[in-house]
N, C-alpha and C positions, 0 to 999 in steps of 0.2 A: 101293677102291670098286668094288662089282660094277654093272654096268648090263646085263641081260638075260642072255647066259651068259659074258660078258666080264669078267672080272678087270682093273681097270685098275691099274696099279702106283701104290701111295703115294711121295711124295715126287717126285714128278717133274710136268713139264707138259706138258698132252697138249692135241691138235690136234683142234679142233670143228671141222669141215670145213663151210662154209657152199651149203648147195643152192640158188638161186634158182629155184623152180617160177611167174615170174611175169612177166608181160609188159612190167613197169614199176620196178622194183628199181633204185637210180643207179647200179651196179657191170656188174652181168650180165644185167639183165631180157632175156628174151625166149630164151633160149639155148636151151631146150628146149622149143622149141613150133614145131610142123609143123602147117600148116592150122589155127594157131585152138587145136589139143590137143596134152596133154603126149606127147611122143615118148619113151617109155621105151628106146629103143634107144640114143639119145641121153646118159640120163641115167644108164644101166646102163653105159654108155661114163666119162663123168665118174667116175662114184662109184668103177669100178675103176682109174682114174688117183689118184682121192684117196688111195683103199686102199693101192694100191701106192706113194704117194710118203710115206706117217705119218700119215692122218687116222686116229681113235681112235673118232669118232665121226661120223656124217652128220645134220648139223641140217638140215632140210626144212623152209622156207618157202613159202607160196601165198599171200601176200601182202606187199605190198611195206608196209614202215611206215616208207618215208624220209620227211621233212621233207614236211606238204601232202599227204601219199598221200591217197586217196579209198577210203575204205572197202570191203569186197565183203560179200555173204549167204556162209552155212557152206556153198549147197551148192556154189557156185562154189570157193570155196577147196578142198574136199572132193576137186572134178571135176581139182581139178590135181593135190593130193597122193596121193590114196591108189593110183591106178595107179602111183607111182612107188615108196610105202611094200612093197607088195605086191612089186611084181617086185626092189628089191633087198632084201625080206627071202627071196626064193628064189633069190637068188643070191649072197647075202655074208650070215657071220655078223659084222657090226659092230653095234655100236648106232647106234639110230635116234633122234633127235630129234625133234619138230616145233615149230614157231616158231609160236606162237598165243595169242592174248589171248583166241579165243572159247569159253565152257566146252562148246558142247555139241559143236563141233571137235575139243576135246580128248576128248570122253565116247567119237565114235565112233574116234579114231584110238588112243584106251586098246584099244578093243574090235579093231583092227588088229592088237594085241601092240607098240607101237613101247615104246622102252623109259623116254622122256623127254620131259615137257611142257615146253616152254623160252615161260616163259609172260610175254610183256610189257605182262599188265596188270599186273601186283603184287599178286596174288592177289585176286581179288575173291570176294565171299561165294559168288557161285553158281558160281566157278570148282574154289571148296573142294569144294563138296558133288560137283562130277562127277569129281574125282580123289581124293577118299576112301574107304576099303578099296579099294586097286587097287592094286596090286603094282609102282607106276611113281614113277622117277627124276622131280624135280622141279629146276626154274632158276628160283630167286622174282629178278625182274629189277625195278630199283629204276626208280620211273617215274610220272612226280606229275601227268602229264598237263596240263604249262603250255606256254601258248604263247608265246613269250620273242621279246617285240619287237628288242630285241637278244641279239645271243649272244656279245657281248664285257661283258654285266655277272655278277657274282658273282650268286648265287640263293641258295646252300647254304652249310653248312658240313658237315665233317666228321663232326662229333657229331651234326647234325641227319638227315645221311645213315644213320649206325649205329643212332640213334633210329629210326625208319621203318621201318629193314629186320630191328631189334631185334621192333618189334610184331608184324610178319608172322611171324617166325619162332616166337614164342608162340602165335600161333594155329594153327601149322603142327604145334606142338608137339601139341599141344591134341588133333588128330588121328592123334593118332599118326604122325609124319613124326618120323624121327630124323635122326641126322648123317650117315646112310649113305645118304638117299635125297632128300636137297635140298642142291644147289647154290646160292651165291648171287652176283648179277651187281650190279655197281653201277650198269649204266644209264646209259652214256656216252652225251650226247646226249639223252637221256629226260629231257626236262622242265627242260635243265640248258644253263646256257650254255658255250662254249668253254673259258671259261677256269673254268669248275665242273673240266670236263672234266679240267685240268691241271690241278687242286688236286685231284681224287679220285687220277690217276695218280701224282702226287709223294706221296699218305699213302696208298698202297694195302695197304699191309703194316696198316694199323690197321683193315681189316675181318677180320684175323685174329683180334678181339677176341671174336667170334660163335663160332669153334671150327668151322668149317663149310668143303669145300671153296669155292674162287672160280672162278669163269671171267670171262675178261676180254673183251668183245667192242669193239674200237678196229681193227678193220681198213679202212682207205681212208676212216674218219669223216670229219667235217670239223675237227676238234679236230688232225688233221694239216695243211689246209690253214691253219690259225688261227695255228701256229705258222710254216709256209715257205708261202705262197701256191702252189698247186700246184693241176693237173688230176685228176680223181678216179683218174686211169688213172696218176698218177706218184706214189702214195701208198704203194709198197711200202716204200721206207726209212725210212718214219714205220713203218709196221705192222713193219717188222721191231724197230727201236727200240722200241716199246713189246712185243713180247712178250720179248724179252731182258731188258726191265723185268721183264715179269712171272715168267720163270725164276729172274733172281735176287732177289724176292718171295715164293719158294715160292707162287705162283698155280697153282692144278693143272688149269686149262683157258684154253686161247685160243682164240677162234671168227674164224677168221681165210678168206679168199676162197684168197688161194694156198699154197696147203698146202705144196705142194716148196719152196719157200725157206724159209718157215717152221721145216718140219721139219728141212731142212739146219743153221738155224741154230741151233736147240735139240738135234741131236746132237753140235756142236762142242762147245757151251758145257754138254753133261752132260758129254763125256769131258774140258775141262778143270776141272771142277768138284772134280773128286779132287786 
């Protein structure tokens, strides 16, 4: 899969390096902001630590969408990401992500060059028409927008899930979006209770029915705390556990917060693979 002048290798699973550009995020908010604004000295520091430890790619959020977030306007979101889009597209050739439900977010940071809308509303009609004719990676991420009084009952089934992200992919199609330039996520946590969560993880191999790469975003979720009660800050043995899942799933993306163990543990398990 190419994304911007990047060759990504088939058959393997590659490291979505996750940016937090937001003062409220439940993992890292606030990391990169000095007085109020984004410190790109800061974030030009991160992104070559990611570089250098296997990220494949840098997914850029400026908005936090945990559980209860509080909405922001495009130019607030704007004012965080694109001084960071900018300075490490002039200084690293990786692809770029951005993390956005909003189309006209995505219309200006298309106009940025980044390489990938990683879009968590599930494609909305006016989301189509600002990334249509444009030469940009797509992440259709599964996401029904409920609000789930509990998150210990079932909501989904599997089929209803492939259903869903079957129709988008027709309209995607529709547009001329092939298999080389959409991704799709199932939306862990979007709309979906805990234990949705562990029943998409345990039939993850059956979104392979789509023919489409996957990325799998479950880093420090709460679908790890659902299983071992734990602090958001001790959820790395669940995140490593589900992207080992997703290695041996042929998932060809994990969007994950700590890159170096991650990436450690996905070059064990490629060279015992053989």
């Amino acid at each position: 899969m190419k994304l911007g002048n990047v060759e990504l290798e088939d058959n393997k699973t590659h490291i979505v390096a996750i940016l937090n550009l937001t003062p409220d995020s439940f993992y890292d908010g606030g990391r990169f902001f000095c007085n109020g604004e984004i410190d790109t000295d800061k974030v030009l520091y991160a992104v070559g630590e990611m570089v250098r430890d296997g990220a494949a790619i840098i997914d850029i959020g400026g908005e936090s969408t945990r559980p209860g977030f509080k909405p922001i306007v495009e130019e607030e979101e704007l004012d965080r990401i694109i001084p960071a889009i900018r300075a490490i597209k002039q200084n690293y050739d990786i692809p770029i992500s951005v993390d956005t439900y909003k189309p006209d977010t995505a219309r200006v940071v298309i106009e940025e060059k980044v390489d990938i809308i990683n879009d968590i509303g599930f494609l909305s009609n006016n989301m189509l028409e600002k990334i249509r004719d444009n030469n940009v990676g797509y992440i259709l991420m599964h996401n029904r927008f409920i609000n789930i009084p509990s998150r210990s009952k079932a909501t989904i089934s599997m089929d209803e899930l492939n259903l869903q992200i079957n129709e988008k992919l027709v309209r995607l199609k529709e547009y001329g979006f092939g298999n080389d330039k959409v991704i799709i996520d199932p939306g862990l946590g979007f709309g979906k209770s805990n234990e949705d969560d562990v029943m998409i993880l345990k039939n993850i191999s059956k979104l392979h029915v789509h023919n489409y790469n996957i990325l799998l975003g479950a880093s420090n979720k709460s679908v790890i705390d659902y299983v071992t009660p734990l602090d958001k800050n001790e959820r790395l043995e669940g995140t490593l556990a589900i992207t080992a899942h997703a290695f041996y799933n042929n998932i060809s993306f994990v969007r994950v917060h700590d890159v170096k163990s991650n990436a450690r543990l996905l070059n064990m398990l490629e060279a015992m693979k053989g």
